[in-house]
N, C-alpha and C positions, 0 to 999 in steps of 0.2 A: 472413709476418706473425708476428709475435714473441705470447709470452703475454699481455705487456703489453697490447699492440694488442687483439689478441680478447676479454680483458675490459674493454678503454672501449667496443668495439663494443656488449657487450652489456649493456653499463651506462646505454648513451643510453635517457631513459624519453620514452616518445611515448604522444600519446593513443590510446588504444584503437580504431582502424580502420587498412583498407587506403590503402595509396594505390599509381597507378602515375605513377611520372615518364616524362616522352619527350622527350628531348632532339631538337630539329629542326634538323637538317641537309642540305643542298643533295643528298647520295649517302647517306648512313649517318643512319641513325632508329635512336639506342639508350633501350633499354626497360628500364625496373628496377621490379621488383613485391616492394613492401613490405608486412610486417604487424607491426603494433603494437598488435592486439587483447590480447595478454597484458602489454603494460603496458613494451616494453620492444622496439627492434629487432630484426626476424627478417628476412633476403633470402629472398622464396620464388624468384623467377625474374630474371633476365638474356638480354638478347636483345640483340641488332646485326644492324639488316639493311642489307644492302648494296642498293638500289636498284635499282643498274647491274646486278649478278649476275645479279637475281631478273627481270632481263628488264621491269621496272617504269620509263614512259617517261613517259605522260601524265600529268596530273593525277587522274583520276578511277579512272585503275588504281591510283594512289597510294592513293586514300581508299580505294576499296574492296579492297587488300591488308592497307591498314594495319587496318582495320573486323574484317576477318578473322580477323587476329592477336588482336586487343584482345576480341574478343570470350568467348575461352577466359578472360579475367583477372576475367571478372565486371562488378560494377558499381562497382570501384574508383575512388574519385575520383583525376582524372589532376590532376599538377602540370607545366606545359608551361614548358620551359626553352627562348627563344626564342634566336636567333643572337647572338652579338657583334655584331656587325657593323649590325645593322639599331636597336639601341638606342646608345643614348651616354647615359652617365655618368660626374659628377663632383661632386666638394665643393663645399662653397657654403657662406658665413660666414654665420648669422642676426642681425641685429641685436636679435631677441629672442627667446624661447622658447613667446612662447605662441602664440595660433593668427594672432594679429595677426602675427607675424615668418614664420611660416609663410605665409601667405598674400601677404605682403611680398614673401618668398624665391621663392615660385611663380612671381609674375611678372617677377620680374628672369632667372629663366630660361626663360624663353619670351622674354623681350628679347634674352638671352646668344646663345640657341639657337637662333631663328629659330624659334618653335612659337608655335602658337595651341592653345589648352587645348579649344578644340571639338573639334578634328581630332587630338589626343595625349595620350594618359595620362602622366601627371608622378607619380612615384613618389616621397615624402621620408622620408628615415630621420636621425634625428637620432643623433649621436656626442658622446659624449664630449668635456671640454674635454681640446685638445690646446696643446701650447706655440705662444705666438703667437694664438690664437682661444678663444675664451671658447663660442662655440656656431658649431660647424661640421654640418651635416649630409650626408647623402649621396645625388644627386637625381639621378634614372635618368628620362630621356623617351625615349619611344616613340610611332609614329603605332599611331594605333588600328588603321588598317584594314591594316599591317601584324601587327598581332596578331590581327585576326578570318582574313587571309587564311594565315597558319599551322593557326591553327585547324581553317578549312575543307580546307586540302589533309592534315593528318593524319587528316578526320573527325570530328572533336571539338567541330562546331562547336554541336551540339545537345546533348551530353554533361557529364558531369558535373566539369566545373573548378572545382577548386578555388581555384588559383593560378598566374597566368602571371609568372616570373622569368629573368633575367637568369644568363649564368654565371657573371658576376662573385661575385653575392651568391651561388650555389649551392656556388662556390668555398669562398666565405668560412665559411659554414656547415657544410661537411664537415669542413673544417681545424680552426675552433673546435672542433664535436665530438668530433672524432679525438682531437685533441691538446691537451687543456683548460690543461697547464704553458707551451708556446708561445708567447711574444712578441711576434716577428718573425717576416715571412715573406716570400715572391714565392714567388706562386701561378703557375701558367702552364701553360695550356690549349691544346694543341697539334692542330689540326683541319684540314680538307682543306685548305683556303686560305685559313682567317684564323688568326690565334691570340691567344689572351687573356692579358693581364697583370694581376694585381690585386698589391697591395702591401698589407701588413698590419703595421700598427706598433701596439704596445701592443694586441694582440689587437682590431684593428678597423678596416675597411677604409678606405683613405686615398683609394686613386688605382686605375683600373680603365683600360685602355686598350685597343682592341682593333691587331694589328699585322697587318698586308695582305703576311705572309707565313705560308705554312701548309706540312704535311707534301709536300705535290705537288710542291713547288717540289724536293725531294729526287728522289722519281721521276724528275722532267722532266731534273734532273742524269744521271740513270743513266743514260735514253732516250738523252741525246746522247753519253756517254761508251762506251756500251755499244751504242750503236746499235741498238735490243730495243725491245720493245712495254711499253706502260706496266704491264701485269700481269707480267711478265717482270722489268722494272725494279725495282718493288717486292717480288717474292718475291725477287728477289737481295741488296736490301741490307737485308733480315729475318732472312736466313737466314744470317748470321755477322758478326763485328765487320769492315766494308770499311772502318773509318778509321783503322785503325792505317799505310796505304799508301796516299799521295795519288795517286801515280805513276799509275796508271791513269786513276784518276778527276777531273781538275782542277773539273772542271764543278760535281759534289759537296762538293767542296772549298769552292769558294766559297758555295755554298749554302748550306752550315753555317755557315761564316762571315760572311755576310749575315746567317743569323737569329741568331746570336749579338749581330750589332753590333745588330739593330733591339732585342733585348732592351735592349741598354746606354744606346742613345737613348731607351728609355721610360724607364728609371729615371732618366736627363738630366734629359729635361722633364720629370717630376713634380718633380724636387727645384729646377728654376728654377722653376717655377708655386707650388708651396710654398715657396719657401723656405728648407727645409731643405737644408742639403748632406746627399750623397748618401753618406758616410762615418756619417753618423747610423742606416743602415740594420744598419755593423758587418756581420758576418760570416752577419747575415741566410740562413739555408739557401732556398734555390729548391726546390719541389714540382711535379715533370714531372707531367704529364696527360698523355691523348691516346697516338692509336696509336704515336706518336712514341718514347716513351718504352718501347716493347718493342725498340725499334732497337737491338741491340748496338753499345756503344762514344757511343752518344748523348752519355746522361748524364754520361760522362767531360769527353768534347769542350767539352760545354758548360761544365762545371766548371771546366774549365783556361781560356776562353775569356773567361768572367764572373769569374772569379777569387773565387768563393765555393762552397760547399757544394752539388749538389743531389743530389735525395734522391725516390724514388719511392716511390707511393701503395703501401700493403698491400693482399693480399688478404680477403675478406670469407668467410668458412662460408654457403653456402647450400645451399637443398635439392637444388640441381643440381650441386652442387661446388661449387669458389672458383671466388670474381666478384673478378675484376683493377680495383680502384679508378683502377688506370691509366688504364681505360680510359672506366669511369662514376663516376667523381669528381663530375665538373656531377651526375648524375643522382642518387647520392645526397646530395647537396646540394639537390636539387628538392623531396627526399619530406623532409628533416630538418625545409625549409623550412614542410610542411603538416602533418609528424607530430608534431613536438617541441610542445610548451604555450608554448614561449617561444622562438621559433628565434634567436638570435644578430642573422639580419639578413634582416629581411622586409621583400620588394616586395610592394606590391598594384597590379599593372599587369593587372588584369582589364576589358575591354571593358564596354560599360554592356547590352548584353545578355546576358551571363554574369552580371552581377551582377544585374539583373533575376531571371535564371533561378534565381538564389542565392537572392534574395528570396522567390520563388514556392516554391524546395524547403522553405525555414525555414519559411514560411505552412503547409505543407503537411506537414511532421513536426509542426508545433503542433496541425493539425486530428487529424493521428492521432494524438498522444498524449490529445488532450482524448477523441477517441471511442474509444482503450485504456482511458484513466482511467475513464469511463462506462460502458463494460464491464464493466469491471472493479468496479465500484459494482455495476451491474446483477448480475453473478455474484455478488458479495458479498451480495447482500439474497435473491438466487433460492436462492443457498445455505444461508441463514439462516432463508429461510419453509420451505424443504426438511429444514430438524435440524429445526427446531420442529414442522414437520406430522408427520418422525420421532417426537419425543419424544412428540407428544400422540399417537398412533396409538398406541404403548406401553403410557402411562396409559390409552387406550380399551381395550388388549388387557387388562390387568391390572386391569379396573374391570371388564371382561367376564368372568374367569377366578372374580374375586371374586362375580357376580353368579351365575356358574353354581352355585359352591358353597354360594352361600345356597339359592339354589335348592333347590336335592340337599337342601340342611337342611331346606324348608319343612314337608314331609310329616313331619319328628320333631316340629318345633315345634308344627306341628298337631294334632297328639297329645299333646305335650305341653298343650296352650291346654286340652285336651278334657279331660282327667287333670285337672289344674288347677280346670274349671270343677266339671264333676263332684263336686272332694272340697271343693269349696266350697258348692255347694248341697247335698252332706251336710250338714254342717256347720254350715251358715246355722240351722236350727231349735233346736238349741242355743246359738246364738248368741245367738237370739232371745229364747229362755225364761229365757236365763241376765239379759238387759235385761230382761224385764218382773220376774223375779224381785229384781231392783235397785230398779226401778221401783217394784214393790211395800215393798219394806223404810224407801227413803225417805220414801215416801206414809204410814207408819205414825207412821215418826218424827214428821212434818208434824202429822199427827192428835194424837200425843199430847201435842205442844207446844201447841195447842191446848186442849186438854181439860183444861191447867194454868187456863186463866181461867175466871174463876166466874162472869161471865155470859153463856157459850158453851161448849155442851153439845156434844160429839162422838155423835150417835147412829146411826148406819150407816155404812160405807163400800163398797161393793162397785161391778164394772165395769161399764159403762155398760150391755152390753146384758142383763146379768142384771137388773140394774134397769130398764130399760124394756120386757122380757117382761114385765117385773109375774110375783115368785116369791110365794109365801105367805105371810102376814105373819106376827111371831110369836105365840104366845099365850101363852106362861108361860117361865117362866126356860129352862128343859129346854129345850123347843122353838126357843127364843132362839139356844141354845146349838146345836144341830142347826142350827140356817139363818147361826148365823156361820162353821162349819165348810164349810157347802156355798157360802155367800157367799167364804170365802179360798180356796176351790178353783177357784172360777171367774174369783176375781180374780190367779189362776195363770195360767190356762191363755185369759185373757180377750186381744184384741190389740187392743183400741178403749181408750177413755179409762178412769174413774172417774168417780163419781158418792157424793157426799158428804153427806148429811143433819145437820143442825146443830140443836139445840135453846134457846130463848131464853125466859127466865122470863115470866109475863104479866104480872107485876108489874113487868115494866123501859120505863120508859116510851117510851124514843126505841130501835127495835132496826136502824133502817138504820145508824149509826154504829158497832154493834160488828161487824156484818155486815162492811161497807166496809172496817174493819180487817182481817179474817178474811183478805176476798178478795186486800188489797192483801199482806201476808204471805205468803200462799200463790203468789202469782204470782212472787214473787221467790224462791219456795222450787225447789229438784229436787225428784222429776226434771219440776213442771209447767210446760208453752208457755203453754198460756193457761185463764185462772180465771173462770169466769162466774158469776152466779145465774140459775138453772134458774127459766124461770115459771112461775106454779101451774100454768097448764092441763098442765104437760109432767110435774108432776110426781105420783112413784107415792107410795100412803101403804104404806111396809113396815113399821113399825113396829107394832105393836100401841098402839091408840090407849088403851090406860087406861095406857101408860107414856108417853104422851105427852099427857093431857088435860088440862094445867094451864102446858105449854108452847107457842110461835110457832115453826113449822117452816120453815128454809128448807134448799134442796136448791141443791149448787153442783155443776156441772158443772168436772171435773177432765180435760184434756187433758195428752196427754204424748208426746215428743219419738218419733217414727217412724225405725227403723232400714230404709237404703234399700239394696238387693244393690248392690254394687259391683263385680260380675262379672253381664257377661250369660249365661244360662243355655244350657248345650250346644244344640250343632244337634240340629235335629229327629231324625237317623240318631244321634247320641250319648246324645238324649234317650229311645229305646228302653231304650236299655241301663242308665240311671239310673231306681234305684228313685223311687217316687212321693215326694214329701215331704209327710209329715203330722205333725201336731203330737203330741206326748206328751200 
């Protein structure tokens, strides 16, 4: 296999899975295990079993040898590449393209072919216009119950198929892939006792033929020339070029000669059937298949016999060595047909329980993608209440960390509250003295604004309860002067209201009117809340009455604005410790 070769090999892109092909054959079942999971043809394995060898007779020794084998491969979807010989395929002209000609086409061949569409899968692949046809297609029938009974003698019949194809079309699609520059071709698949002819013009199969001659017909030559057992016969004409010297062999001879002429009569009759003459094929190269093609001196024979070019399949790099294309050509043509996105040339000759079965697996990946997806939802959201229950457990740890350290603070704070209260109920009684001393200076002012009207006398002022003790009244200026001093001492250190005495001539005739003024003045004055007239029965006479006997006395009750602690006072254990509060 040239370099060339090995990189189209590894150029072919396929979908991403396995597949196994298994070619089915009457003595030899070859096995080809592909992987395309990386995007791109890989051979893992090759196998050829010989039947006869392995001592494998009946049918059910069959399934379960073959069960045996396949079973090491995994759950590879298999592509079953069914005999020549039991399918027939050929072109067929559409009189249209759409499903109407299709279906048109269908049954002119089941008319052509002798088929009934209940009992035979009809396989149509449409080609390209060629010269002469405007729509040709390419239409493979097959009985079903020859492709269930394949199935079931390899085992497969419950298994995972993907595609049952023809070797024609597996021919074709090794060859397109191989050799994308290619043209022309004749394919030709060389097997115990049939062999397969496909023709390929302008890169696309024309004619498929199978020939009811195969390799054996070589043996059975040797058997009589050589008089030897058929195992005997075969390792002999393997094992070096016997056709350079007929002289022994005549029987061989013609053999060869025989499959050379039936090669020449299928290329015949495709070019009567089309058409075409058969010079239009030009120097077309031939591609050997089959164990045939390891026959020293074959490929020669045949060359000088057809009088064109042929040319044998390369080898392939796999995990087990090189795999001889020679000899699984069909089989990688099987898996191109399942693994490639777009294969060249695809049969769907699947039984209608396979495709049932088909149906039920896609049913059944949709169920578990939906309950992955679902899952996958469900972990998504289980995930999501799981950070969040993290995050908030955090915030709970860090709201806890913060709680501890207020904590730890309370016992300062608390000491400090205590500190606090303490130097405030010091405090407070100066506060206090300092407002009634305000108290007292505004109350003065009030008075003396007063005591500007000439028909309202200013004659006492002192606080309420030194006036309501009832103190001594005055009796001469001295003495006057003595009880104003001890009257502003007590209206120091007083913490109730004032008490106001006012004088009005007795010559004024109307005295509620200036009164009324008095009070409504004062009420609006500081520092007093509220202004009354005191009734006689409440009121004291301090004055000394010969400075009052020629005047109307009234006494006004003066209220003033109450300063209230705005700190509650220490606890009883802090209130030990704080001296008493008393007044100055």
């Amino acid at each position: 296999m040239t370099a060339a070769e090995r990189k189209r090999c590894g150029a072919i892109a396929t979908r991403r899975m396995r597949c196994l092909a298994m070619v089915a054959g009457s003595r030899h079942i070859r096995m080809l295990l592909a992987d395309g999971r990386s995007g791109f043809l890989r051979i893992e394995h090759a196998l050829r079993v010989d039947l006869e060898e392995e001592g494998v007779i009946s049918l059910e020794e069959t399934r379960a040898y073959l069960r045996k084998i396949t079973v090491d491969f995994g759950d590879a979807p298999v592509a079953l590449v069914l005999p020549q010989e039991k399918v027939s395929s050929q072109v067929m002209e559409l009189r249209r393209r759409d499903r109407r000609g299709v279906e048109e086409a269908l049954y002119e061949a089941e008319e052509r072919l002798g088929s009934d569409r209940e009992e035979n899968l009809i396989s149509l692949h449409s080609l390209q216009a060629k010269s002469g046809a405007k729509n040709s297609a390419w239409v493979t029938v097959v009985r079903e119950a020859a492709v269930e009974d394949e199935l079931y003698r390899l085992g497969q019949e419950g298994g995972r198929v993907e595609a049952v194809q023809t070797p024609a079309a597996c021919l074709v699609n090794a060859f397109l892939a191989l050799y994308p520059d290619e043209r022309d071709a004749i394919l030709i698949d060389v097997r115990r006792t049939v062999t397969t002819l496909v023709i390929v013009r302008q890169r696309q199969a024309v004619h498929a033929a199978p020939l009811g001659v195969g390799e054996d017909v070589f043996s059975e030559a040797v058997m009589a020339d050589r008089d030897c057992s058929f195992e005997e016969a075969e390792h002999w004409r393997m094992e070096a070029d016997r056709l350079q010297d007929w002289s022994d062999t005549p029987r061989l001879q013609r053999a060869v000669a025989h499959f050379s002429e039936a090669c020449r009569q299928a290329l015949a009759d495709w070019a009567a059937e089309s058409g075409c003459p058969e010079e239009e094929l030009g120097q077309a190269p031939c591609w050997l298949a089959g164990d045939v093609a390891s026959m020293p001196g074959f490929a020669r024979v045949l060359e000088e016999d057809l009088k064109r070019p042929v040319r044998l399949w390369p080898s392939l790099e796999s995990e087990v060595g090189k795999v001889p294309l020679g000899h699984y050509a069909v089989a990688l043509g099987g898996i191109l047909g399942v693994l490639q996105p777009r294969p060249a040339f695809r049969e769907t000759l699947l039984p209608r329980s396979v495709r049932d079965r088909m149906v039920a697996r896609r049913r059944l990946r949709l169920v578990h993608a939906a309950c992955l997806g679902l899952l996958a939802a469900c972990g998504l959201l289980l995930t999501t209440i799981l950070v969040q229950q993290h995050h908030h457990q955090q915030d709970l740890r860090r709201e806890l960390q913060r709680l501890e350290v207020a904590v730890g603070q309370i016992a300062g704070v608390d000491q400090m509250l205590v500190e606090r209260s303490r130097a405030y109920w010091e405090t407070l009684p100066y506060i206090l003295q300092q407002k009634r001393n305000r108290d007292l200076v505004l109350a003065l002012n009030a008075m003396a604004a007063i005591g500007e009207r000439e028909d309202v006398w200013v004659l006492l002022l002192a606080d309420r309860r030194s006036y309501l003790e009832g103190a001594p009244p005055f009796r001469s200026v001295a003495a006057g002067r003595e009880r104003e001093v001890l009257l502003l001492h007590n209206l120091v250190a007083a913490q109730t209201g004032m008490v106001a005495e006012l004088g009005l001539p007795e010559t004024l005739g109307d005295a509620i009117t200036p009164i009324g003024e008095v009070v409504s003045h004062l009420r609006g004055t500081e520092p007093f809340s509220t202004v009354d007239i005191m009734p006689g029965n409440g009121r004291q006479l301090q004055i000394d009455p010969e400075l009052t006997a020629r005047q109307r006395i009234f006494a006004l009750t003066l209220d003033v604005t109450t300063l209230e602690p705005t700190v509650a006072p220490p606890s009883p254990r802090a209130r030990n410790s704080t001296p008493s509060l008393r007044f100055p």
